[in-house]
C-alpha positions, 0 to 999 in steps of 0.5 A, a space after each residue: 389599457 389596464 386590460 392589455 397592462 394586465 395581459 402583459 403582466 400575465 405573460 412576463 410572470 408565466 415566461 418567468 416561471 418557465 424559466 426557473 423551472 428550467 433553470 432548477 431542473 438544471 442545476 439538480 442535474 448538474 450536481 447529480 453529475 458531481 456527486 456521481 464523478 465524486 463517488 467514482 471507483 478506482 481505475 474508471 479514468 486516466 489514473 490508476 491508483 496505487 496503495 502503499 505504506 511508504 515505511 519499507 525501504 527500499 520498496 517504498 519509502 520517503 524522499 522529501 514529500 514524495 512516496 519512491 521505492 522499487 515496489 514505485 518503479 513497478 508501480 510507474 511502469 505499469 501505469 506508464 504501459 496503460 498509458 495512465 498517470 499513476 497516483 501514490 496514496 501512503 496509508 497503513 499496510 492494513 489500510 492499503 489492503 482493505 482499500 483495494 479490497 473495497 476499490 478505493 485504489 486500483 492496486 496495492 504495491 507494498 511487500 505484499 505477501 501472498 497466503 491462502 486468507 488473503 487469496 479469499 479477499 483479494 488477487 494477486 500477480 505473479 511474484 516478482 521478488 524473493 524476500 527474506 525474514 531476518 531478526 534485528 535485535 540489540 548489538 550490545 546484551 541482545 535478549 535474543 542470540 539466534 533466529 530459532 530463540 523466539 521463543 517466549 521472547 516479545 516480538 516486534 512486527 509490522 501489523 499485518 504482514 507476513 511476519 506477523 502471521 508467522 510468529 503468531 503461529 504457534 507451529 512456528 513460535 511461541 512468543 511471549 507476546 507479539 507486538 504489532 507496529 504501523 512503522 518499523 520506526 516505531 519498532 526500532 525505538 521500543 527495542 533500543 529502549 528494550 520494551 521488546 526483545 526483537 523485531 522480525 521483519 524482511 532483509 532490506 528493509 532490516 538492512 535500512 534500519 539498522 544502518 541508520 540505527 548503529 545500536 541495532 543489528 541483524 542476526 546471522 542466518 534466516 527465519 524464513 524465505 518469501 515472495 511479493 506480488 502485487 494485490 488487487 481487487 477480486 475478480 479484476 482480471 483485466 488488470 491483473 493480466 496487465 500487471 502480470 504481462 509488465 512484471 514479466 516483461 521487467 524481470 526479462 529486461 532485468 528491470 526490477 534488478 536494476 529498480 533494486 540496485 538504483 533503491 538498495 541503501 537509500 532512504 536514510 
């Protein structure tokens, strides 16, 4: 009897052990395919992911707690053609740019310029805007009284943009000192308390700022002409054919004028 108890006990303990192995090999594979899923890149799924600072209205801004704008129309509407649900990630203009660099997000969309340095680190579509670089400036004593009198004045720029690099081209302006914004916001309150002379910055959004500051105001005549695009990740042509192929077929429809005309003056 207690040799045939023994026995028993032998093959109960044997089955269990058998079956914590298998339950441990389990659950290793099982968070193996978590932490894989978790790491994923952008543009391996049914979303595509698009970078934007949602301070440049009417291109991108805030409407309650949602990110809209014309850049988010295009944004939709390229989402919508490859049949995939767009996300809104809002971060710095800086942080958006290196992100699609690094494949956090599939694409940016945020008043990008397009110049020789940033063609070495990311790709661009076609343009599908013209936009124009003006200078706000205080309505009443502006310290600056053309666009050609920049110089040895102190500037206020979104960092990163193409404003920046303009006026921090010395061919171009000798400034005094540049001073470098993540928001416009924050420009406009420096300059109508006069820590800066002036910001450079383009048309619309210029026009947004100071319609809902009334001591600012634009001056007269333009500091250059530009062009926006949307960026992405090096190399990634079979998105950017995507991309180019629904820009092309919205400024044939007449969409973007429409997207511009439906966001123009909003977003106070």
């Amino acid at each position: 009897m207690k040799k045939l108890l023994c026995a028993m006990l032998t093959i109960v303990l044997a089955i269990s052990l058998v079956a914590c192995g298998t339950k441990k090999d389990t659950g290793n594979s099982a968070g193996e395919g978590a932490s894989v899923s978790e790491g994923a890149t952008a543009g391996e799924n049914d979303t595509l992911i698009v970078g934007t600072e949602a301070g440049f209205a009417p291109y991108e801004y805030m409407e309650g707690d949602k990110v809209v704008g014309i850049d988010m129309d295009i944004a939709q509407a390229i989402a919508d053609a490859m049949g995939k649900k767009l996300e809104i990630k809002n971060m710095d203009f800086d942080g958006a740019l290196l992100a699609v660099q690094q494949g956090k997000v599939d694409m940016v969309a945020a008043g990008v310029s397009v110049n020789d340095e940033r063609k070495k680190v990311m790709d661009f579509s076609v343009d599908y805007v013209n936009s124009t670089e003006v200078v706000v400036v205080n309505k009443v004593n502006p310290a600056v009284t053309g666009v050609e009198d920049l110089n040895d004045k102190t500037i206020g720029v979104q960092q990163g943009n193409i404003a920046d690099f303009y006026v921090s081209d010395e061919g171009n302006v000798k400034a005094k000192e540049i001073k470098r914004y993540t928001k416009f916001a924050q420009a406009a309150e420096d300059l109508k308390n006069n820590k800066i002379d002036c910001i450079v910055m383009d048309q619309y959004p210029a026009q947004e700022l100071v319609d809902s500051n009334d001591t600012l105001t634009i001056l007269d005549g333009t500091l250059f002409e530009d062009k926006y695009a949307i960026a992405v990740k090096k190399g990634n042509t079979e998105l950017l054919d995507k991309i180019n192929e629904v820009i092309n077929k919205l400024n044939e429809d007449g969409k973007i004028e429409e997207f511009t005309a439906n966001h123009t003056n909003a977003g106070k």
